[in-house]
C-alpha positions in Angstrom: -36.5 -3.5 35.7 -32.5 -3.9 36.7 -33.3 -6.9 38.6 -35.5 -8.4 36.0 -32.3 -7.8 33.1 -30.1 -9.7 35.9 -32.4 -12.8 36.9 -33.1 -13.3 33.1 -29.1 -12.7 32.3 -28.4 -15.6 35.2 -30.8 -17.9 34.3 -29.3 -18.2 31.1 -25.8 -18.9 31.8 -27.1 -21.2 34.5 -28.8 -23.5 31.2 -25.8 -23.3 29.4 -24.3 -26.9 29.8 -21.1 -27.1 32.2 -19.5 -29.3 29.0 -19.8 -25.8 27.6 -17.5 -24.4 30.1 -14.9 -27.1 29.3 -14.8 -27.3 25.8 -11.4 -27.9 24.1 -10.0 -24.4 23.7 -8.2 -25.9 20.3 -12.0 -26.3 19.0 -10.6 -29.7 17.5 -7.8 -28.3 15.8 -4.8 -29.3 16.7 -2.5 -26.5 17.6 0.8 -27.6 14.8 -1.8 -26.9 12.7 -2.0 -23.1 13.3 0.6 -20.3 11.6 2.6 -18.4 14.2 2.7 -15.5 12.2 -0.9 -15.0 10.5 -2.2 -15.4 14.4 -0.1 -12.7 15.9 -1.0 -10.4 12.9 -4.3 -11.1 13.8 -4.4 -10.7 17.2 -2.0 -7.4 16.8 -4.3 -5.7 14.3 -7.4 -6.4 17.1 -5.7 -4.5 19.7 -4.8 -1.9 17.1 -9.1 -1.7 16.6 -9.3 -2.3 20.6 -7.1 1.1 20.6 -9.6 2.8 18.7 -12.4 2.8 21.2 -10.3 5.3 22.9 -10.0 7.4 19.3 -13.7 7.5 19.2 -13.7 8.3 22.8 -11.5 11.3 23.0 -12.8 12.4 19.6 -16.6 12.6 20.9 -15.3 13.9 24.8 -13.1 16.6 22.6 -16.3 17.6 20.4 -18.8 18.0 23.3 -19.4 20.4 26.1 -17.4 19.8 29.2 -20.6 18.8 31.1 -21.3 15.9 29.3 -18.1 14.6 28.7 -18.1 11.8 31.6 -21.2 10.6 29.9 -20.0 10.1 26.3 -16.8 8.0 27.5 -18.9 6.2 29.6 -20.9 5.4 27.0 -17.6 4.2 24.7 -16.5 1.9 27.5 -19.9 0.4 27.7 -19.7 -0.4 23.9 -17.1 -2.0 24.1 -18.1 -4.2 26.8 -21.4 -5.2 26.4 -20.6 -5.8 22.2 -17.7 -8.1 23.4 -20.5 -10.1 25.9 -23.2 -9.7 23.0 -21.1 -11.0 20.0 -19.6 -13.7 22.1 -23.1 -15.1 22.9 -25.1 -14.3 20.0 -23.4 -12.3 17.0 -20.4 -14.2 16.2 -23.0 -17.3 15.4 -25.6 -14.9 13.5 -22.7 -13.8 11.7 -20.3 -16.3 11.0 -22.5 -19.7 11.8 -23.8 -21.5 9.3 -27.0 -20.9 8.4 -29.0 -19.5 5.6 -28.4 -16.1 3.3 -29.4 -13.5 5.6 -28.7 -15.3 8.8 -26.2 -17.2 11.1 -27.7 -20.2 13.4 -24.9 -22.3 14.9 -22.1 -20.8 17.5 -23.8 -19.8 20.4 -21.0 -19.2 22.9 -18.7 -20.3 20.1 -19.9 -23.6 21.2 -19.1 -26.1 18.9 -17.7 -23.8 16.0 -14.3 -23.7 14.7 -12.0 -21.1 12.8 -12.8 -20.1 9.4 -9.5 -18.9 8.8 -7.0 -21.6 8.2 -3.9 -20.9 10.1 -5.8 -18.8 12.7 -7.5 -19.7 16.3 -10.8 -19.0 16.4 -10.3 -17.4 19.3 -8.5 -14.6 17.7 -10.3 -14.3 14.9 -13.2 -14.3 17.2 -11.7 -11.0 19.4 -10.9 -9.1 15.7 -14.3 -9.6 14.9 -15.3 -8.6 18.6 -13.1 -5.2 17.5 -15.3 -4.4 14.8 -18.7 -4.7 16.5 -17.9 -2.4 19.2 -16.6 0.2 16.4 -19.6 -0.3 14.4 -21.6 0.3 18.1 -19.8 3.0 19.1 -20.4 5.6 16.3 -23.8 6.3 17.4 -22.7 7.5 20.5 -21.5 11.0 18.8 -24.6 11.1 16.8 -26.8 11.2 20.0 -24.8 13.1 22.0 -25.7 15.4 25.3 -29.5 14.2 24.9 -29.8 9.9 25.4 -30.3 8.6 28.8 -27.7 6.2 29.6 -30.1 3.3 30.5 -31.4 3.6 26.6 -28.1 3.7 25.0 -27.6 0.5 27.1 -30.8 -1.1 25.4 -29.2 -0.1 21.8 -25.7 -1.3 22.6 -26.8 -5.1 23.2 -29.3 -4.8 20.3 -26.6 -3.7 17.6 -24.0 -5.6 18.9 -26.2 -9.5 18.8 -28.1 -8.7 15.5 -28.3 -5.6 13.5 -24.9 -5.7 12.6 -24.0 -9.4 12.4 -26.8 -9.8 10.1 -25.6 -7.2 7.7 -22.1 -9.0 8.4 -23.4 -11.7 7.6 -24.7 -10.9 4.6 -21.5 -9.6 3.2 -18.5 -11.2 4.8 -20.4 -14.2 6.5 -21.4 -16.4 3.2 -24.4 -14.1 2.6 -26.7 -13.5 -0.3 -24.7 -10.4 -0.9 -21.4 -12.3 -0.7 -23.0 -14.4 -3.6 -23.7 -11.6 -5.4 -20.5 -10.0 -5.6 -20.6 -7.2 -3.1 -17.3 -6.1 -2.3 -16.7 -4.5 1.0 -13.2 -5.2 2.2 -12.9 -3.9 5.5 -16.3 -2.2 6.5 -17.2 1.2 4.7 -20.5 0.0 4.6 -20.7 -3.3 7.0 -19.2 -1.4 10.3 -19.1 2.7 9.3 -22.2 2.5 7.1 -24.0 1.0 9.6 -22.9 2.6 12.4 -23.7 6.5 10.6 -27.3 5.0 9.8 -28.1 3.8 13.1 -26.7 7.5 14.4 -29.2 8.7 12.1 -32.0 7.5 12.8 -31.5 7.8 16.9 -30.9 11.3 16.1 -33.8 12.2 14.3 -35.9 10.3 16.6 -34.1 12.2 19.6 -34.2 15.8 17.8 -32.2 18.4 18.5 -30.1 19.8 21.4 -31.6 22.6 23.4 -30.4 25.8 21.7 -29.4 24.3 18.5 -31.6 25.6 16.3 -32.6 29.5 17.0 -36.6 30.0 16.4 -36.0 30.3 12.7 -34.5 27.5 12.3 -31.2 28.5 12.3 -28.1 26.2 12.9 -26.2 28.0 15.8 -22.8 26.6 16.7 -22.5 24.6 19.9 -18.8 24.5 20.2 -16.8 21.3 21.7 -15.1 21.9 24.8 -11.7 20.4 24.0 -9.9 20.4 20.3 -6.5 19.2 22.2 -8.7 15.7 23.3 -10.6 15.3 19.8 -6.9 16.0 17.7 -5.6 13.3 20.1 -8.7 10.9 19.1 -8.1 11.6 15.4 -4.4 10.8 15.8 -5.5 7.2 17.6 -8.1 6.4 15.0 -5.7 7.0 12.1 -3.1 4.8 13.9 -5.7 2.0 14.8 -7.3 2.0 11.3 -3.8 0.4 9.7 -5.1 -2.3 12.0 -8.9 -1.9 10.9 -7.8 -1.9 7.0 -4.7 -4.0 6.6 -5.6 -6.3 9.5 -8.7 -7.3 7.5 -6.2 -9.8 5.1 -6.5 -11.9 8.3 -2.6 -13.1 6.8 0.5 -12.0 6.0 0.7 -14.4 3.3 0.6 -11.8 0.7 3.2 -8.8 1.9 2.3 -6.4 -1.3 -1.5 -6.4 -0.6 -0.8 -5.3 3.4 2.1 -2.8 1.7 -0.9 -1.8 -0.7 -3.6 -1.1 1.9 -1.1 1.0 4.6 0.1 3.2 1.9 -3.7 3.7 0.5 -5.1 4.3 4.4 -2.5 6.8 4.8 -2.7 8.7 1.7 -6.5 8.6 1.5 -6.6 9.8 5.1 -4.0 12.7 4.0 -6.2 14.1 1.3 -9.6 14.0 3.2 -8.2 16.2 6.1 -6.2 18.5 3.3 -9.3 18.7 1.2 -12.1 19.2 4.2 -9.4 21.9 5.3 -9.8 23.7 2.2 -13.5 23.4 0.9 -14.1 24.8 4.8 -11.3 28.1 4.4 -13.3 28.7 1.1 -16.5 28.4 2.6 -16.5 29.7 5.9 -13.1 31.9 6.0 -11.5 30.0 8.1 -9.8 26.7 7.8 -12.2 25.2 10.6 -9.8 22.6 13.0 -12.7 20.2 13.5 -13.2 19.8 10.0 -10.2 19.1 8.7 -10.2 16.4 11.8 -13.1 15.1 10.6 -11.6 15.5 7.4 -9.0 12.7 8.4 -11.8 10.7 9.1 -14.0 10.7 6.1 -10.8 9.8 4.6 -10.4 6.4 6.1 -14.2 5.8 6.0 -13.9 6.2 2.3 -11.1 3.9 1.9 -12.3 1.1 4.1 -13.9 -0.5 1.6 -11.5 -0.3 -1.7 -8.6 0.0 0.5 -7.2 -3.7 -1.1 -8.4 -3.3 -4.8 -7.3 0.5 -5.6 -4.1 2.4 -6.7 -2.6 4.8 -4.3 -3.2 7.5 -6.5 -7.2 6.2 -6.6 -7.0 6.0 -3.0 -6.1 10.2 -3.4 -8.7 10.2 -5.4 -11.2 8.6 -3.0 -9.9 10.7 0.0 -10.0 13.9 -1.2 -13.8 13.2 -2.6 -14.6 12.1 1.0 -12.8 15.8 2.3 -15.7 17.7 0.2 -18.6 15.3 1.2 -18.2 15.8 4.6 -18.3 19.5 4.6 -21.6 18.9 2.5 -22.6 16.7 4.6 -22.3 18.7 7.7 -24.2 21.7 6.5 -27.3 19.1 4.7 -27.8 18.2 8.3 -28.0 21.8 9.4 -30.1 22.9 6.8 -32.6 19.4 7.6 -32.4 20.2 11.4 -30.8 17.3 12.2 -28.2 17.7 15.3 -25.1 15.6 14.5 -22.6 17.0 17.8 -19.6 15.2 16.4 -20.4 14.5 12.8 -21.3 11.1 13.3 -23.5 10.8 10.2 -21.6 12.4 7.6 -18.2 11.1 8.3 -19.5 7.8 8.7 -23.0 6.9 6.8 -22.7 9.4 4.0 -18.4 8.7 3.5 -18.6 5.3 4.5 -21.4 4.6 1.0 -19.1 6.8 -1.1 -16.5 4.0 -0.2 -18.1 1.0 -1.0 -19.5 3.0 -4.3 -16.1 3.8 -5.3 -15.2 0.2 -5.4 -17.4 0.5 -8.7 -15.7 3.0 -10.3 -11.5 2.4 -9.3 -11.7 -0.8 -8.2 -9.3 -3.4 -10.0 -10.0 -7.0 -10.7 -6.2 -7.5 -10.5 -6.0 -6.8 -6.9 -9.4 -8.8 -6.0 -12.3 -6.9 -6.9 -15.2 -8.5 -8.5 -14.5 -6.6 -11.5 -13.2 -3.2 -13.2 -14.5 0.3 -11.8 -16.3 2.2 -14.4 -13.1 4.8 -14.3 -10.5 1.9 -15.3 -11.6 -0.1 -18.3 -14.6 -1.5 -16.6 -18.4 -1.1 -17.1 -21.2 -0.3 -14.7 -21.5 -4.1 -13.1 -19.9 -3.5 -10.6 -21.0 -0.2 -9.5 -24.7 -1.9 -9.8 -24.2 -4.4 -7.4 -22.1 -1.9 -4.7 -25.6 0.1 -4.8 -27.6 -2.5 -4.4 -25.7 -3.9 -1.7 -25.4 -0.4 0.3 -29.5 0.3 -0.6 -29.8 -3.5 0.9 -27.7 -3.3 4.2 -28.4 0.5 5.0 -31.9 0.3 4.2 -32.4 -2.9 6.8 -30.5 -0.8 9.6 -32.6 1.9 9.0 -35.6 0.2 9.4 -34.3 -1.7 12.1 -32.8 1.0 14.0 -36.6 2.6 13.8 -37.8 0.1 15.4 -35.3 -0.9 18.3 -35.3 2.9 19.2 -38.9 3.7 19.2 -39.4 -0.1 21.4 -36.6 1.7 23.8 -38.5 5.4 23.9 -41.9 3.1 24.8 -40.4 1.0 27.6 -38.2 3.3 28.8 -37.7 6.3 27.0 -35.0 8.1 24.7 -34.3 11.5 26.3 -33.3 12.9 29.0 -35.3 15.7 30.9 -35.2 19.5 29.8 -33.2 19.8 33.4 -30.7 17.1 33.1 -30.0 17.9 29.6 -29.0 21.7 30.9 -27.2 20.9 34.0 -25.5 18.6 31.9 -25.1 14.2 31.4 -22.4 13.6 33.6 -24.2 14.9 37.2 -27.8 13.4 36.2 -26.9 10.3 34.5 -24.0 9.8 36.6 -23.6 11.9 39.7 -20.2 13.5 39.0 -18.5 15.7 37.2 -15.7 14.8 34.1 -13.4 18.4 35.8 -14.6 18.4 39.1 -13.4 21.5 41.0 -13.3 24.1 38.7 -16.7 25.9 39.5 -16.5 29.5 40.8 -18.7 30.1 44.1 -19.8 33.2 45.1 -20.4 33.2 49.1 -22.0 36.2 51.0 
């Protein structure tokens, strides 16, 4: 099968023309032409989204057992790499080429494409857009935890990565028939976090649960991570990488109050999610729980992806702390459905990441760029409208989608590991080593 994957991978760069290889790296434009400053702030905010691969890393390593913590980064870095390879050859061009409404055609290999930003190479809009695919990839891996073979998470990677999410991309940010309806998404509640808690999902439900999860009664029973010091680390990284995720998304610095706006709505929206989660779970549970006020944090900068550009800071409070009760709720719907969620993939992400790009309907201001009023500042129920339609439209497709590419995966290949490697843990049967080799007790006669 391996060899199959790397004769069909080599006859395909072998067809790509060597004038290919060559082409001007200025795409035609010539370089006076580009703005010092609006590149670098591009190019700085896509390492800032680069960093957060290793957010989402430690985060997951932090919120799983010890066993399988080899196996989750692994399964980060390879995000990140094959969703770099993936959009380079096919997504950018389903995304961003011209086309039709619900796809790109044109820019394979960025062959014969040039930047859509004026001011900006493509080539760094290119790796910001690069940024988001592998964030939007690497959310499933925390939904699917300490169950997926590596090989199938491979499969999903690619398939993500070239189409799933540069269609929905497409759709919104890439000239789409949402675009034309007035779907507002600013920086990817719904495009990149949306899709990304839909797609974990659906691979969880189709994996089902951890061994032990549920007792015979159907009982949630706690499966505790093996590291809070790791997953606080992660949150810190993400909430430092997302003022590259939200403000980086102007693509300029053209406009100073709009960046100004959108770090001092990412940090206060972030601020009341974790204060919020921290509360609703001392209330509930007696304790204030550490990984949900972390995740708390979170659901905060999921729900402000979208609106982050078109709210008021104290909208963006609003909009955090909502996001802090929703993804208690949300945990504890998945327990009571039987759906195992190791990290809390699907609530910070799918079920935060729609009460974003829904709040853009009810604070959003067409002042600051939004397609209209929200329903809670002067404006009418528009706009709300078309923010449901557009997250029924885009979540709805991944779903289905999703369904499909994992159930093709499970037929060729299969989905989950054995009973034995799933006990002994990832990281020795998926990868023949261990993430803290050396610490194991033997008892010798």
């Amino acid at each position: 099968m391996y060899r199959r994957a790397f004769i069909v991978v080599l006859a395909i760069l072998l067809s790509i023309s060597p004038d290919a290889f060559a082409q001007d790296a200025t795409t035609g434009v010539e370089a006076p032409a580009f703005n010092a400053l609006d590149t670098f702030w591009v190019i700085f905010a896509a390492i800032l989204v680069f960093f957060m691969q290793a957010g989402f890393g430690l985060v997951e390593a932090g919120l799983v057992r010890a066993k399988n913590a080899g196996n989750i980064l692994m399964k980060n870095l390879m995000d990140f790499s094959l969703a770099s390879l993936a959009f380079l050859a096919v997504g950018y061009a389903v995304m961003w080429g011209q086309g039709n409404s619900f796809i790109g055609t044109e820019g394979w290999f960025l062959i014969g494409v040039e930047t859509p930003v004026e001011g900006v190479p493509l080539y760094a809009f290119w790796l910001f857009q690069a940024a988001f695919a592998g964030a939007a990839a690497t959310i499933v891996a925390g939904g699917v935890a300490e169950r997926m073979k590596f090989s199938a998470y491979l499969y999903y990677s690619i398939v993500i990565s070239a189409l799933i999410y540069p269609i929905v991309g497409h759709w919104v940010w890439g000239g789409g028939w949402l675009a034309e309806l007035g779907f507002y998404d600013f920086a990817g509640s719904t495009v990149v976090h949306g899709v990304g808690g839909v797609a974990a999902l659906v691979g969880s439900m189709m994996l089902g649960p951890r061994i032990g999860k549920f007792d015979k009664n159907g009982r949630p029973k706690v499966i505790s991570g093996h590291s809070m010091p790791l997953a606080a680390l992660g949150v810190f990284i993400l909430w430092l990488g997302w003022f590259g995720f939200n403000a980086g998304s102007t693509l300029s610095l053209s406009d100073p109050y709009i960046v100004s706006l959108i770090v001092i709505n990412t940090t206060v929206a972030a601020a009341a999610g974790a204060v919020v989660a921290m509360i609703v779970a001392w209330i509930k549970f007696g304790k204030p729980d550490v990984s949900i006020a972390f995740n708390g944090v979170l659901a905060g900068l999921v729900g402000i992806t979208a609106p982050c550009a078109a709210v008021t800071p104290l909208s963006a409070v609003a909009i955090g702390a909502i996001a802090g009760v929703l993804v208690v709720f949300g945990l504890l719907l998945l327990d009571r459905l039987r759906i195992d969620d190791p990290v809390g993939a699907i609530s910070v992400h799918g079920f935060c990441g729609i009460w974003g790009t829904l709040a853009v309907g009810l604070w959003g201001l067409e002042s600051l760029g939004a397609p209209g009023d929200g329903l809670f500042v002067g404006g009418g129920l528009s706009v709300l409208g078309i923010q449901a339609v557009g997250t029924i439209a885009c979540l709805g497709f991944v779903a289905a989608t999703m369904w499909i590419t994992f159930k093709a995966i499970d037929v060729a290949s299969g989905l989950r590991v054995s009973r034995d490697a799933e006990l002994r843990g990832l990281d020795v049967r998926e990868h023949g080593m261990e993430s803290y080799a050396g610490f194991q007790i033997f008892v010798t006669d």
